[in-house]
Every structure is written in C-alpha cells, then in structure tokens.
DRENVEXBA-274368 format. One record per residue (C-alpha): chain; x, y, z negated; residue in three letters. Coordinates in pm, whole numbers, always signed. Each point is the difference from the previous one (the first is absolute). Layout:
BEGIN
+-------+--------+--------+--------+-----+
: chain :   east :  north :     up : res :
+-------+--------+--------+--------+-----+
:     A :      X :      Y :      Z : ALA :
...
+-------+--------+--------+--------+-----+
This chain:
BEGIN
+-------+--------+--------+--------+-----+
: chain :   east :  north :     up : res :
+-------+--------+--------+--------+-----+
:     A : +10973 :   -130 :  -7629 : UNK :
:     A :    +31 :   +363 :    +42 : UNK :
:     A :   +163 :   +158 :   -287 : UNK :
:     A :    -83 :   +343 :   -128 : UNK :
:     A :   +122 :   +303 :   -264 : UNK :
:     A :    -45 :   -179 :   -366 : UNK :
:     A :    +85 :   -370 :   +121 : UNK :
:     A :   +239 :   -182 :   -131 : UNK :
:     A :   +232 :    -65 :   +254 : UNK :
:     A :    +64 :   -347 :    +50 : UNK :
:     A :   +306 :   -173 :   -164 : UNK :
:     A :   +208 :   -232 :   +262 : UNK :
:     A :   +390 :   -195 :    -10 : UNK :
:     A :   +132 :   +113 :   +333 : UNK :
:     A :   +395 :    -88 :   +119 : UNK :
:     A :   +132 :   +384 :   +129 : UNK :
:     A :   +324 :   +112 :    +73 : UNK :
:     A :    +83 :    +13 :   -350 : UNK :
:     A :    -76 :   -314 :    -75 : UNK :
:     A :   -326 :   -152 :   -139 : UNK :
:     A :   -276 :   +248 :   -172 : UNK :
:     A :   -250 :    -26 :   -226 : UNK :
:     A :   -214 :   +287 :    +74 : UNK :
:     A :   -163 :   +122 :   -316 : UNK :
:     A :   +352 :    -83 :   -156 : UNK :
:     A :   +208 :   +204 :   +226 : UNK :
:     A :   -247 :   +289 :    -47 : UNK :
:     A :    +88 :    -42 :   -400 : UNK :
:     A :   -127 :   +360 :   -151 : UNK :
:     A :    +44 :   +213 :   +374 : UNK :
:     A :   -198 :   +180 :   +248 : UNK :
:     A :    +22 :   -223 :   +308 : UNK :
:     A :    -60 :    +49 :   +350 : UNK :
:     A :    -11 :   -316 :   +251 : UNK :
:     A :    -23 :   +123 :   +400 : UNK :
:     A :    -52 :   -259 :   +243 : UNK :
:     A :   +108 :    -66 :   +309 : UNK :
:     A :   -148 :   -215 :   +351 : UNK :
:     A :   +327 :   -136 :   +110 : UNK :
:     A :   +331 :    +52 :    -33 : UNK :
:     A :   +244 :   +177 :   +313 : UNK :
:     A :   -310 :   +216 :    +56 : UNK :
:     A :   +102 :   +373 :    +65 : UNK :
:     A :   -210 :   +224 :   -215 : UNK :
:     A :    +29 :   -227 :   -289 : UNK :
:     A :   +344 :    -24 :    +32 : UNK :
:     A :    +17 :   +407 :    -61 : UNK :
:     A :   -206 :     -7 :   -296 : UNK :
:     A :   +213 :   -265 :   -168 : UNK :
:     A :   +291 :   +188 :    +82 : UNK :
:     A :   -160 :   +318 :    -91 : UNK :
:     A :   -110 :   -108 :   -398 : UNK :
:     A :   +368 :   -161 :    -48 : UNK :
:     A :    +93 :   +353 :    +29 : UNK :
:     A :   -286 :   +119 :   -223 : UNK :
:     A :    +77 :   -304 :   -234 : UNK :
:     A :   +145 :   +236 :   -320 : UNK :
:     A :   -301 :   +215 :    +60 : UNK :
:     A :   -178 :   -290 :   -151 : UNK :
:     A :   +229 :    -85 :   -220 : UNK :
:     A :    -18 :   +346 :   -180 : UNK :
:     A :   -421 :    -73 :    -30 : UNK :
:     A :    +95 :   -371 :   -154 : UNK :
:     A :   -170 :   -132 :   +346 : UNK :
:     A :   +146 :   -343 :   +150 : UNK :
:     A :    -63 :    -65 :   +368 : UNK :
:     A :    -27 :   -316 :   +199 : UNK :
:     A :    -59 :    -61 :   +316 : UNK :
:     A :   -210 :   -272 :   +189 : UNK :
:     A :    +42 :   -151 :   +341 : UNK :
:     A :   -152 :   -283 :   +182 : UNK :
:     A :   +341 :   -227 :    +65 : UNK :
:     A :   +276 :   -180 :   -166 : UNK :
:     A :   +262 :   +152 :   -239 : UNK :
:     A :   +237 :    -63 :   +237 : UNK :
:     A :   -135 :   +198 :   +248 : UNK :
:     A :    -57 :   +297 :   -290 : UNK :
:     A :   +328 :    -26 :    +39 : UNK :
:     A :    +83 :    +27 :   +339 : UNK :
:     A :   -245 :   +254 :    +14 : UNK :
:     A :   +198 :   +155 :   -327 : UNK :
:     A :   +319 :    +59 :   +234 : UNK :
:     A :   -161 :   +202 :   +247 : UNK :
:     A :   -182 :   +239 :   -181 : UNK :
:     A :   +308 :    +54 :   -122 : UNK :
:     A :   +193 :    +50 :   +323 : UNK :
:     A :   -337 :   +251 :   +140 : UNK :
:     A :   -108 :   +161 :   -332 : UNK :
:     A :   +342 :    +45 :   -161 : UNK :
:     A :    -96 :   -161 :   -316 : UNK :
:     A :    -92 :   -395 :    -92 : UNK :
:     A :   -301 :   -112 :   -250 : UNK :
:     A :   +118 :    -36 :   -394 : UNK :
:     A :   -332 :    -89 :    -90 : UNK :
:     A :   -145 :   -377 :    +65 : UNK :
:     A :   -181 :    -58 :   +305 : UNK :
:     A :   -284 :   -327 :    -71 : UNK :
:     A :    +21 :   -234 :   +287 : UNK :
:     A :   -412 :    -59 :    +24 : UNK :
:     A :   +122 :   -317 :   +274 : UNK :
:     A :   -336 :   -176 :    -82 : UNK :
:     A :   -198 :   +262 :    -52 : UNK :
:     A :   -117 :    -75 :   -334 : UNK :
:     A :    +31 :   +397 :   -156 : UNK :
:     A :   -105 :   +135 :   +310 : UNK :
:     A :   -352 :   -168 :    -17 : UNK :
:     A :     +7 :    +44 :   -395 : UNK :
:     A :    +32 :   +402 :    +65 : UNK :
:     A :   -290 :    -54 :   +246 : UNK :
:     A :   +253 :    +91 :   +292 : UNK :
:     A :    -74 :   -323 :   +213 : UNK :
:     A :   -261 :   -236 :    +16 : UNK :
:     A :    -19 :   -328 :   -193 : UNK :
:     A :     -8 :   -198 :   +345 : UNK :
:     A :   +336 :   +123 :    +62 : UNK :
:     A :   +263 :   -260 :    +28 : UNK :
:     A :   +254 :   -114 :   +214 : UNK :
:     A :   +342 :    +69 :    +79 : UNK :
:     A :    +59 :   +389 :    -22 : UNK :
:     A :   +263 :    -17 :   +255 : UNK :
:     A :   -289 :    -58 :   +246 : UNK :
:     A :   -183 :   +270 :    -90 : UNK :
:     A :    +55 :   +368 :   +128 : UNK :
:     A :    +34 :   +322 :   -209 : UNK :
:     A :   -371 :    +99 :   +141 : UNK :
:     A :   -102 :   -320 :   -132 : UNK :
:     A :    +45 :   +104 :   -335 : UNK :
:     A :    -84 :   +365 :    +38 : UNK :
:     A :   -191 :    +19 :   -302 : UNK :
:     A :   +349 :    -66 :   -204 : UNK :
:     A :    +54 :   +339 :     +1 : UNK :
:     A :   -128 :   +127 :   -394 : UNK :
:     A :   +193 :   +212 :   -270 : UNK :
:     A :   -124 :   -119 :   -372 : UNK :
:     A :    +97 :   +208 :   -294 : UNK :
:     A :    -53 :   -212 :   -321 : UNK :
:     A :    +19 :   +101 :   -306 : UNK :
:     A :   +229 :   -112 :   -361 : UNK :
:     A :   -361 :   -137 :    -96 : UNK :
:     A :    +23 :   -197 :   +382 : UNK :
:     A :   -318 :   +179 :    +87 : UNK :
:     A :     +7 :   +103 :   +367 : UNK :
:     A :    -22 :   +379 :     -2 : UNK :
:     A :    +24 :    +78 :   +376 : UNK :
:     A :    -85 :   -179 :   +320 : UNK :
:     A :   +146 :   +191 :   +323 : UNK :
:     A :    -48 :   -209 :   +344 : UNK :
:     A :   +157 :   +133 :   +339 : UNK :
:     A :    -11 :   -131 :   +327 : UNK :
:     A :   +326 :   -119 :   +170 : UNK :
:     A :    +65 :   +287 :   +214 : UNK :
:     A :     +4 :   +251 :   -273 : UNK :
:     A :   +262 :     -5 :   -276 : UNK :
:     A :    -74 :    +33 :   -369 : UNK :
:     A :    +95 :   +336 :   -190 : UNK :
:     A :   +166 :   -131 :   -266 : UNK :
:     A :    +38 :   +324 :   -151 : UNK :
:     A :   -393 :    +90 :    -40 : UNK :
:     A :     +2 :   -383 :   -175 : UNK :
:     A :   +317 :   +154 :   -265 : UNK :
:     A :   -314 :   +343 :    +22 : UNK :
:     A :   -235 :   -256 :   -117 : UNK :
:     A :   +233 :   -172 :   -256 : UNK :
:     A :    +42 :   +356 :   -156 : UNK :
:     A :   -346 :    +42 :    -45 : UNK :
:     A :   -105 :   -336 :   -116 : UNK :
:     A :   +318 :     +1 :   -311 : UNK :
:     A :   -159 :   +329 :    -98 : UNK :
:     A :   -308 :    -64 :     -4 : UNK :
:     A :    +24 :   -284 :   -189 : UNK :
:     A :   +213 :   +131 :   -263 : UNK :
:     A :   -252 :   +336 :    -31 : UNK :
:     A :   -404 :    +65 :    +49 : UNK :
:     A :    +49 :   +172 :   +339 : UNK :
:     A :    -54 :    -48 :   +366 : UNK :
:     A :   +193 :   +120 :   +290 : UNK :
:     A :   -103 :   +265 :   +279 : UNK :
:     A :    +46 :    -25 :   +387 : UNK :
:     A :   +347 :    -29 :   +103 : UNK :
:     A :   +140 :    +14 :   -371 : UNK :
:     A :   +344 :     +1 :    -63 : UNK :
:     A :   +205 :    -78 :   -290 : UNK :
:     A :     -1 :   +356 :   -244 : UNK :
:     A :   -320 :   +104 :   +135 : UNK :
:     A :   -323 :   +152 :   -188 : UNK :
:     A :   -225 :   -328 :    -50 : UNK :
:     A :   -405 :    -46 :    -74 : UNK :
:     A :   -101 :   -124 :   -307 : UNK :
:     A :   -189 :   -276 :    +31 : UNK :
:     A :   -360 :    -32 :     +5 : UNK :
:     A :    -32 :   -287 :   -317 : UNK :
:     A :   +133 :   +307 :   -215 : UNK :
:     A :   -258 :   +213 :   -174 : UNK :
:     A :    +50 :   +376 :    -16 : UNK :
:     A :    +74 :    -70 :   -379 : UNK :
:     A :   +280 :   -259 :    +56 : UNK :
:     A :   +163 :   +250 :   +235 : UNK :
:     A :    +52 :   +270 :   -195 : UNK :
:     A :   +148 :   -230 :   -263 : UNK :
:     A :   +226 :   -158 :   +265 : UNK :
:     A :    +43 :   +378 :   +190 : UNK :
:     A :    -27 :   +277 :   -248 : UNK :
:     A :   +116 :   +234 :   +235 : UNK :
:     A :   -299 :    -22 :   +185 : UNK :
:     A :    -52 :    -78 :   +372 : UNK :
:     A :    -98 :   +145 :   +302 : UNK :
:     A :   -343 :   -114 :    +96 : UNK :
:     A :   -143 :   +103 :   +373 : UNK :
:     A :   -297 :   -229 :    -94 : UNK :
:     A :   -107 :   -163 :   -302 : UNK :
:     A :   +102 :   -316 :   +188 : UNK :
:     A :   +398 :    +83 :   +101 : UNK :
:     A :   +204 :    +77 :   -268 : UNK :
:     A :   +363 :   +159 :    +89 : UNK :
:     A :   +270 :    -66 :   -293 : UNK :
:     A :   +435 :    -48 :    +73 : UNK :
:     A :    +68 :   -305 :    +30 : UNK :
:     A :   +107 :   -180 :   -314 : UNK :
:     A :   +355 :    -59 :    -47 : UNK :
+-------+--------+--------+--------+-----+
C-alpha cells in the first residue's frame, strides 16, 4: 500500500520509548508528524533526531506532536537516545516507535509485505526505503508525504514551512505561493468566486491575472 495526501493514515499500538501508543489516540485533536528511520546508530539519522529535539517547542507552539520511527528494539532507541545526546547536545523528548517487526513500516508502504525476519540481520541499506516524513492531520488525514534517500538529511524546517501553510490554509480559502513564509501576501484560492472574495476581502486584491489573486495573509 502506498499511501497518499487525503488518506487516512493508518491507526497502529506500537511499544516506544514512552511506553505503549495507540496511534490515532496519541494524536488526540494535534497536527502530527511521524519521520522514520532505517536503523538505528546510523549517522545522518542520528543528526536529524538530534536536530528536531532542538526544534521540539517549535512544534509545540503549532500544537504539532512528533514521533519518531526506527527499525530496532526500544532498547536500542535507547542506546541510540544516549548518543545523540553526547554528539548533538540534546536527547529525544518525543517517543521514538520501535517498528522491530516491521508491521508500520509495511502499513506506511515503507517495506514490502515479504519482509520478515530478525531486523538485527538486516542492514540500514536494507531498509532504505524507511526513510519518509508524514504530516497527519487532527482529522488523521495524511497531509504530506516527503521521502529522502539515506545520504541526504531531511529539512525539518521546510516540513514546520509546510505545517504553516497547511494550518492556514485550512482555517481560510487561500493557497500558498513559492517559498511562502509565515506573514506573507497569500493567493486566494481558486474554489472562490470573484463574488465570495470581495465579501471575504473588501479591500480588494491585487490581481496580475484573473487566475492569481494577491491578498495579506489572514491573521
């Protein structure tokens, strides 16, 4: 199963290092994002854990909860906990899923269903594909799919970009330009008639083409 923008994303009871999860539960009425991760004491994934523990209250402030995923054992999340401490300067506070037998990687579509085995055997290349950022919604629809390649780390701060863009424009009938950023002129979107928008906008807007609308963004 490959899962897409509008899919539910799929509910799962996972142990972490906070203790047993129930997904959709632990979610609760929050933004989300889960990032996975091939194995654990694996170098670029062990900056971009450290990396969003520093970021953490970034998320906080946009009521976003983030878990991580890797393809071991709690206790080597934890293990693996220590030294991104001692090399990043700052530990995980947010759960890490041990995905041991696979079972959420292959319901995210990140491994095949012949998978199986004992994941100690298997190498961080073997489960390359683990390597996906999923934002999912208070509704637990999956509103972003990012997947990078092992030698490249994520940008977790286009994905808090993204998270911006996708809390505004579901809270008002706009869409984002290229390389957005929070307080930034918006487009309206294209569902609203000229007629709607000048209810929602009578100020006007700036209009280049009958297609791309320029208003501030709301507040």
């Amino acid at each position: 199963m490959t899962l897409t923008i509008g899919d539910t994303a799929p509910d799962f009871e996972a142990e972490t290092t906070e203790g047993k999860i129930n997904f959709h539960d632990w979610i609760g009425d929050s933004w989300a994002v889960l990032f996975s991760h091939p194995k654990d004491f694996t170098p670029v994934c062990t900056t971009e854990l450290g990396y969003m523990a520093k970021i953490q209250p970034d998320f906080d402030r946009r009521n976003v909860k983030i878990i991580g995923l890797s393809v071991d054992t709690t206790a080597d999340h934890e293990g693996w906990s220590r030294d991104i401490e001692e090399t990043q300067g700052q530990a995980p506070k947010y759960p890490i899923i041990a995905d041991a037998d696979f079972a959420i990687s292959k319901m995210y579509g990140m491994l095949g269903a012949d998978v199986s085995g004992d994941p100690a055997d298997r190498t961080a290349a073997d489960n390359q594909t683990v390597r996906n950022v999923f934002v999912i919604g208070p509704d637990k629809k999956v509103k972003l799919v990012l997947i990078y390649p092992m030698t490249t780390g994520r940008n977790f701060d286009e994905v808090l970009r993204v998270i911006d863009s996708l809390q505004l424009t579901a809270k008002h009938r706009v869409s984002t330009p290229v390389n957005w950023k929070q307080g930034e002129d918006v487009i309206i979107a294209g569902s609203v008639s000229n007629d709607e928008a000048t209810e929602i906008w009578p100020d006007g807007w700036t209009e280049p083409k009958p297609y791309i609308r320029i208003v501030p963004q709301p507040q």
